[in-house]
C-alpha positions in Angstrom: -39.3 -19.3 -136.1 -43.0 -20.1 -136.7 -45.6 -17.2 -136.3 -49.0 -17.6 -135.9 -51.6 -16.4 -138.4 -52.5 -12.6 -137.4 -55.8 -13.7 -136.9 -54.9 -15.2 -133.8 -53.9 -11.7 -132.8 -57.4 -10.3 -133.4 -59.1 -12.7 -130.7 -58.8 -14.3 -127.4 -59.3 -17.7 -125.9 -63.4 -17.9 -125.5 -64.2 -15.9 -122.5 -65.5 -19.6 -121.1 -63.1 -21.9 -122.4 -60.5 -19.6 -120.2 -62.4 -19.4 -116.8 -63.6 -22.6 -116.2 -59.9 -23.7 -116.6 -60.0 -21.5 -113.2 -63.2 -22.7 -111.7 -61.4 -26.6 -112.0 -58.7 -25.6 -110.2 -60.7 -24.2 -107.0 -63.0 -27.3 -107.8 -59.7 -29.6 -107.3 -58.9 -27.7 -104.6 -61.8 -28.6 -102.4 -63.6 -25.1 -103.7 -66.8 -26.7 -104.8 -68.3 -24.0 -106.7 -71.6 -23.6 -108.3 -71.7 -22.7 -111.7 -75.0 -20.5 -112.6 -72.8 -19.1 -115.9 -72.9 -21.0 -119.0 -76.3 -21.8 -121.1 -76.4 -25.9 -121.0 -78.9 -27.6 -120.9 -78.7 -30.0 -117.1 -81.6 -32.2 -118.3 -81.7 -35.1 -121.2 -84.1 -35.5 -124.6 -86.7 -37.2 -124.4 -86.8 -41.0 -123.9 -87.9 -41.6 -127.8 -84.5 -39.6 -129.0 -82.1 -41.5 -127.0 -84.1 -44.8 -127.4 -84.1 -43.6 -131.6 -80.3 -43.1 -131.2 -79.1 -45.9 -129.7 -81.4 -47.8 -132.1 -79.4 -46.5 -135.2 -76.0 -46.9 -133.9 -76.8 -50.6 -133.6 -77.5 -50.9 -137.1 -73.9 -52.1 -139.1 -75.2 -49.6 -142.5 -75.5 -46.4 -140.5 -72.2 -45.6 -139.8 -70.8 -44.4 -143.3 -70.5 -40.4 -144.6 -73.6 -38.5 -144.4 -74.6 -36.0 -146.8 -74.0 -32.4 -145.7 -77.3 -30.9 -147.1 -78.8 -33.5 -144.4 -80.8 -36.6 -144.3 -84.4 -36.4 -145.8 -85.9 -37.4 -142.7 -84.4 -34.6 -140.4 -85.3 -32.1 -143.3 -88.8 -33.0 -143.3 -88.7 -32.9 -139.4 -87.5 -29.7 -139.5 -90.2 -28.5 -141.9 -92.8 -29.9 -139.6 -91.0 -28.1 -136.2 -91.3 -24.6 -138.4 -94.5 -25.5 -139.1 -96.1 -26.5 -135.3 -94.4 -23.8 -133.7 -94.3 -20.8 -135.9 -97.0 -21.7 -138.7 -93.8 -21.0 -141.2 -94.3 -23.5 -144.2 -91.2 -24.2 -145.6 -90.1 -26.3 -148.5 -87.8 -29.2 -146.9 -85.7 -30.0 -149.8 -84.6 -26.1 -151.0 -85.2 -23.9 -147.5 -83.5 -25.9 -144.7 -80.2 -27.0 -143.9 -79.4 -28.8 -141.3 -76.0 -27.6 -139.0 -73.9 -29.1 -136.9 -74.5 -26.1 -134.1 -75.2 -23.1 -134.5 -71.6 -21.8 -134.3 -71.2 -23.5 -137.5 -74.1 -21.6 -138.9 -72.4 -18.2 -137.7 -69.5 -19.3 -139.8 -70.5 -20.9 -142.8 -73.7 -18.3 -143.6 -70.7 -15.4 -142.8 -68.5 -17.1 -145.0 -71.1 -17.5 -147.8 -72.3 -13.3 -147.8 -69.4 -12.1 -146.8 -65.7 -10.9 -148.4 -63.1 -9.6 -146.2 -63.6 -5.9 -145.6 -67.1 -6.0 -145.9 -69.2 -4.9 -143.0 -71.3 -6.6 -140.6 -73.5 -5.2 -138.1 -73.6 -6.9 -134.5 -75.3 -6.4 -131.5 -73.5 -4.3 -128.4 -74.2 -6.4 -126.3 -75.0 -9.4 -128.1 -73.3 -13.2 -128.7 -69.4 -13.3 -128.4 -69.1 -15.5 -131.2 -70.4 -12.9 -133.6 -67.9 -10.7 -133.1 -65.1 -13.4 -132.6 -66.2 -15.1 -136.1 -66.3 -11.8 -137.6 -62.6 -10.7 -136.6 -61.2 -14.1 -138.0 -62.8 -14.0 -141.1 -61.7 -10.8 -141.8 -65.0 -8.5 -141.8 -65.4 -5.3 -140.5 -67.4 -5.2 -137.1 -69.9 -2.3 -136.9 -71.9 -2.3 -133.5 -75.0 -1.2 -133.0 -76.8 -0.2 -129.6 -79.0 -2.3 -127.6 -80.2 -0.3 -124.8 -82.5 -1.4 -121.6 -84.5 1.6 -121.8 -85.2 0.4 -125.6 -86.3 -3.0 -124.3 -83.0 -4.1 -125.8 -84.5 -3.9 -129.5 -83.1 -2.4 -132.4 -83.0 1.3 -132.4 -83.7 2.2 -135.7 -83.3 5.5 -136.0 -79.6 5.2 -135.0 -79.4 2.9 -137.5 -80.9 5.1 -140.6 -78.3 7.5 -139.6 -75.9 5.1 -140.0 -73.5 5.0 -143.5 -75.0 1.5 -144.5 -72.9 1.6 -147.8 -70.8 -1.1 -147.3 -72.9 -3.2 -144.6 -73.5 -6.6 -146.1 -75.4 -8.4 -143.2 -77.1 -7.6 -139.9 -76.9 -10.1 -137.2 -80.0 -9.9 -134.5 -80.8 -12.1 -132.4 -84.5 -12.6 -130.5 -85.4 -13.9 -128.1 -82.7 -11.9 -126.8 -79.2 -13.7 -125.2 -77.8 -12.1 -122.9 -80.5 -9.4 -122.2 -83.8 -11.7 -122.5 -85.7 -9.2 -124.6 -88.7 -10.3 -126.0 -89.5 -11.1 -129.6 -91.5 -8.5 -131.0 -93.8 -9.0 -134.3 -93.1 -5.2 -134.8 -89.5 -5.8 -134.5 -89.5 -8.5 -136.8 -91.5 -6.5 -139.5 -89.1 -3.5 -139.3 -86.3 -5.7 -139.5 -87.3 -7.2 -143.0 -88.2 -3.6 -144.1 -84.8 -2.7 -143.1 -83.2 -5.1 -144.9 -85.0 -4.8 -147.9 -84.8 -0.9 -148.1 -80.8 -1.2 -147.9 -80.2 -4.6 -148.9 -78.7 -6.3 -146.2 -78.9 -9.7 -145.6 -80.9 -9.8 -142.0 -79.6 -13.3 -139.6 -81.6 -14.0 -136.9 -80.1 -16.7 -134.1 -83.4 -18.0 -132.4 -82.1 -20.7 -130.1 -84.7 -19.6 -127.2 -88.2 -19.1 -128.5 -89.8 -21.9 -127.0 -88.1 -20.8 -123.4 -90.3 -19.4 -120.5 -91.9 -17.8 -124.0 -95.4 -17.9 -124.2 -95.6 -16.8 -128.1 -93.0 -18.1 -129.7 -91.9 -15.8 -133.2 -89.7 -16.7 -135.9 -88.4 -13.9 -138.7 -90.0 -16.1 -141.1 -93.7 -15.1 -139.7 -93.4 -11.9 -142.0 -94.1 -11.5 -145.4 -91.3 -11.0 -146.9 -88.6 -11.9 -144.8 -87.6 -15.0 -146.7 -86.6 -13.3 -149.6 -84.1 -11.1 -147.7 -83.4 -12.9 -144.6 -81.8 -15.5 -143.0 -82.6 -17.2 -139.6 -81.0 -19.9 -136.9 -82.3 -22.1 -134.7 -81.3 -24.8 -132.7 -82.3 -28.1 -130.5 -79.6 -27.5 -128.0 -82.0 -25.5 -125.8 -85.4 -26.7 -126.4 -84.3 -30.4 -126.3 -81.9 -30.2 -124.2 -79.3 -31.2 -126.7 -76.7 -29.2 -126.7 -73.9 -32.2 -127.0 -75.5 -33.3 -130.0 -74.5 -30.2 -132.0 -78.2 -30.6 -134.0 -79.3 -27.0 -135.7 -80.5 -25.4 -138.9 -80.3 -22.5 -140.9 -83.8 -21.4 -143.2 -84.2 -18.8 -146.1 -85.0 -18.9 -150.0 -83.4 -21.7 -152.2 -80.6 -19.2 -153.3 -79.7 -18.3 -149.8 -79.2 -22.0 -148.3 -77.5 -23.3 -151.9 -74.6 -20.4 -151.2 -74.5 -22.3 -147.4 -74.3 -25.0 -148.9 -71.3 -24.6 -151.1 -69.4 -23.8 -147.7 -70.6 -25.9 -145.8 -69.9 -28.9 -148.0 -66.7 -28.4 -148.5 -65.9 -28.3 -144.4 -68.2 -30.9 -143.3 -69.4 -34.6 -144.2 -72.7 -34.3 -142.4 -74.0 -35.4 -139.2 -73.9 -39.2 -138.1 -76.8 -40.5 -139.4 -77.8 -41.9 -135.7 -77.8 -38.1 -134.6 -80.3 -37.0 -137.6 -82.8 -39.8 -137.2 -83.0 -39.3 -133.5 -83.3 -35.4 -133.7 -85.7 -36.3 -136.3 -87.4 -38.6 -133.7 -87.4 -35.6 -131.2 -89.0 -33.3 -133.6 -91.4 -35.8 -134.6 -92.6 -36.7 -131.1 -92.1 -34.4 -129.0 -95.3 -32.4 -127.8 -95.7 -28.7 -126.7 -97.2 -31.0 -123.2 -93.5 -32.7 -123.4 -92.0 -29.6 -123.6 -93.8 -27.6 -120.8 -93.3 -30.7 -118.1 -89.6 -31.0 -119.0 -88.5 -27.5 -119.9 -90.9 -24.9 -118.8 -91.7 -25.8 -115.1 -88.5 -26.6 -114.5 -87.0 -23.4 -115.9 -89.9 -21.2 -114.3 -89.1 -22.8 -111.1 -86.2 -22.0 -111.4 -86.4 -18.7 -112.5 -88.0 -17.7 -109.1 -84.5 -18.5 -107.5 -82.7 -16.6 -109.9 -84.6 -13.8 -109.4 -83.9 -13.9 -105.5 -80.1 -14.1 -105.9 -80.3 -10.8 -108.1 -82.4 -9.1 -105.6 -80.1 -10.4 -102.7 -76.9 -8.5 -105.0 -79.4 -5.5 -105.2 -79.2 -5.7 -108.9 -82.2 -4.7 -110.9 -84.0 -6.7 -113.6 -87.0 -6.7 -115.8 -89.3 -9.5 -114.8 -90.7 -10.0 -118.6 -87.2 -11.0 -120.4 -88.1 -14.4 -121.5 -84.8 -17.8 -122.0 -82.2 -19.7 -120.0 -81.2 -16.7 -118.3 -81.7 -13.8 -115.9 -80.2 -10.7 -116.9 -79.5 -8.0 -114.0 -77.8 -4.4 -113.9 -75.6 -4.3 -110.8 -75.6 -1.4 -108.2 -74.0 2.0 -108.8 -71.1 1.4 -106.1 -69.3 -1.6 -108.2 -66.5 -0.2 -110.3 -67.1 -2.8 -112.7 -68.7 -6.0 -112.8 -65.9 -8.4 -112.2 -65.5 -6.8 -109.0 -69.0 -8.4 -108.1 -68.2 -11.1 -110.2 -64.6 -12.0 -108.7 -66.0 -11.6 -105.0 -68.8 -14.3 -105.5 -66.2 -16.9 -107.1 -63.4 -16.5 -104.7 -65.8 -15.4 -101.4 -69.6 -17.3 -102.3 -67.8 -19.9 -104.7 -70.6 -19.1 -107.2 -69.9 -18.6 -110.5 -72.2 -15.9 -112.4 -71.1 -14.5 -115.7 -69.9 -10.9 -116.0 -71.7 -8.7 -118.5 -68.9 -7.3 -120.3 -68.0 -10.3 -122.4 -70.9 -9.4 -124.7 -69.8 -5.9 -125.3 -69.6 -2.7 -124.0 -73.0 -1.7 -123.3 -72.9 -5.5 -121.0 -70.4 -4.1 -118.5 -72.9 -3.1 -115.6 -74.9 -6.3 -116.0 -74.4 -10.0 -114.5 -76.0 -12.8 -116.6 -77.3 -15.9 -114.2 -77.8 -19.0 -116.3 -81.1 -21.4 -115.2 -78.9 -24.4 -116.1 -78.2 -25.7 -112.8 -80.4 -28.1 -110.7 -82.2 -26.5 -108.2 -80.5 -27.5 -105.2 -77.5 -26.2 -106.7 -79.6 -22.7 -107.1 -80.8 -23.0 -103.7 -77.2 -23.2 -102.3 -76.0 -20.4 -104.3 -78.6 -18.4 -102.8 -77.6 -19.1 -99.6 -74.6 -18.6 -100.3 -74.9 -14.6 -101.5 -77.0 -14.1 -98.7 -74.5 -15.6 -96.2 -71.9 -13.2 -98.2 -73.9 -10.1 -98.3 -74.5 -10.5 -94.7 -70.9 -10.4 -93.9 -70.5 -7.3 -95.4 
C-alpha cells in the first residue's frame, strides 16, 4: 500500500482552496453569495499590457523556452519600477529576478538559505503560505508576535530575547496582510540592523505598497539592507494581474545567483508574451494610471468596508493601508467562525476568519476590497438585514 510523503501530514488543503469548494456548492444551489474574502484583483491591466500581450502571442518566434533569470526587457522594467516608486537603483542584470508569483519566491528564496532544521522566523499573524512552505520544506517555524497595540510591527525587544542561534531568515512583511499595518522607515531601519547584528537573512513580501498607500517604502530605501536582505514584490495587486503570475525577488548579486540555482532547475521561465507585456505595464503605466484605476476604486470602496465592520460592531484602525480591512470582532463571539459561519449560511457573505493567519488572528475578520461595488453594497445590506434580525 502507497503512503504519502509525511510532509503531507504536516499541512492542510489551503484554507481557500477548501472553502470555496463550499461557497460553489451554496452557489449551485441557488445561494448566491458574495465573496468579500480572497485578495484578487476584480479589474484588468491596462489597455497597453493586454494590447502588448496579444501582440506577442501572434508572433510564430515567441513561443519557445524562456530563460529563467528573465528576459532583458522585463529586467530593465523592473529596475525602472524600483526606481519611480521607491528611488531604489538597482543593477538589472545581477539584483533582480523575475518570479513566476510570489509563492514561487517564498519557495525558491527558502530553498536557497535554508537546510532542514534550520529556523525561520514568521509572523503570528502573518501569510499562510509562510508557514505552510516552511513545514514542507522541513524548517523549523519560530513565530514571532504581531500585536495591534504595537501597530502590528515587529516588537523587537521580544525578539532580542529570543535564542537567535539557529535562526537563518526572518520573514516580514509591510505593508502589512492581513492586519494593514503601515510601512514604517523606522521599522525598515531596525530591521536591517537586526539582521545585520545576528545575521539573518531579512525577506520582505511587499505586494501592497502602492495600495490606498500614500508613501510607498521598500526595504531597499535603507542603507544597508541590500547586503543583508531580501525583498518581494509583485504586479498581481498593483496591476491587477494576479493570473499572470508576474513578480520578482531583489538583493545583492550573491543573494539572487543562489535563487537562481533553484529556481532554474524548477522552472523554464515565463512565456515570453507575459514578460514583454508586464514589461509594457511597467513601462507605461503612470502613478495618474494607477490612482484612476486602483486608488479611487479601492478608497471607494474602502468606505463600504468600513460600514459592514461597524454594522458587525467590530473595531478597526482607520490608517491600515491594502486590499483589505482588517477588524477585531466583539467580545461575545466565542470565536470567529462563529461570526464567520453565521454570515455565509444566514447573509450569504463570505468574509474570511482571522485565525488562518495564526493565533494572534483568531478575534479578527479580514474583508477583501476585491469585489465590485454593487456586490459590497449588497453585502452590506445584507449584515444589516441580519443584525437586525437578531
Amino acid at each position: 500500500m502507497i503512503e504519502p510523503a509525511r510532509r503531507i501530514n504536516e499541512i492542510q488543503e489551503y484554507y481557500f482552496s477548501r472553502k470555496l469548494k463550499e461557497v460553489a456548492r451554496l452557489n449551485a444551489e441557488g445561494q448566491d453569495i458574495v465573496s468579500l474574502a480572497i485578495g484578487s484583483p476584480d479589474m484588468p491591466p491596462s489597455q497597453q499590457t493586454i494590447d502588448k500581450l496579444c501582440e506577442v502571442a501572434q508572433r510564430p518566434d515567441a513561443h519557445g523556452y524562456q530563460p529563467s533569470v528573465g528576459i532583458p526587457e522585463i529586467r530593465q522594467a523592473m529596475a525602472g519600477f524600483y526606481k519611480k516608486w521607491y528611488d531604489v537603483d538597482l543593477d538589472w542584470q545581477s539584483e533582480i529576478l523575475p518570479l513566476m508569483g510570489s509563492k514561487e519566491g517564498i519557495l525558491h528564496t527558502t530553498l536557497a538559505f535554508c537546510n532542514p532544521g534550520d529556523e525561520v522566523l514568521i509572523p503570528d499573524p502573518g501569510y499562510p503560505t509562510y508557514t505552510a512552505l516552511n513545514k514542507i520544506l522541513g524548517t523549523r517555524i519560530v513565530n514571532y508576535t504581531l500585536r495591534e497595540d504595537n501597530g502590528w510591527q515587529p516588537d523587537f525587544d521580544a525578539l532580542e530575547q529570543m535564542d537567535l542561534m539557529r535562526v537563518k531568515v526572518m520573514w516580514t512583511n509591510y505593508p502589512n496582510m492581513p492586519t494593514g499595518g503601515v510601512a514604517r522607515r523606522e521599522t525598515f531601519e531596525r530591521l536591517v540592523r537586526f539582521a545585520q547584528e545576528h545575521s539573518i537573512v531579512v525577506i520582505n513580501d511587499n505586494p501592497y505598497s502602492l495600495i490606498l498607500n500614500d508613501h510607498p517604502l521598500s526595504l531597499m530605501q535603507v542603507d544597508g539592507a541590500k547586503d543583508c536582505c531580501v525583498e518581494l514584490n509583485s504586479m498581481s495587486k498593483s496591476f491587477n494581474m494576479p493570473g499572470w503570475r508576474m513578480a520578482m525577488v531583489v538583493s545583492n548579486p550573491t543573494y539572487i545567483s543562489w535563487i537562481l540555482k533553484i529556481k532554474s532547475n524548477v522552472d523554464n521561465g515565463c512565456f515570453r508574451g507575459i514578460q514583454l507585456a508586464a514589461a509594457e505595464a511597467f513601462n507605461t503605466n503612470t502613478p495618474e494610471w494607477h490612482h484612476e484605476f486602483n486608488v479611487e476604486v479601492y478608497r471607494r470602496r474602502r468606505v463600504i468596508a468600513e460600514e459592514i465592520m461597524k454594522s458587525l460592531n467590530c473595531t478597526f484602525d482607520p490608517n491600515q493601508t491594502g486590499m483589505f480591512l482588517w477588524g477585531r470582532i466583539p467580545d461575545r463571539y466565542i470565536d470567529v467562525e462563529e461570526l464567520t459561519e453565521r454570515l455565509l449560511h444566514e447573509a450569504r457573505v463570505f468574509i474570511t476568519p482571522g485565525f488562518i493567519f495564526g493565533r494572534n488572528g483568531r478575534r479578527y475578520i479580514r474583508i477583501s476590497l476585491c469585489a465590485k461595488d454593487e456586490k459590497m453594497k449588497e453585502a452590506l445590506r445584507r449584515i444589516n438585514a441580519m443584525m437586525a434580525s437578531n
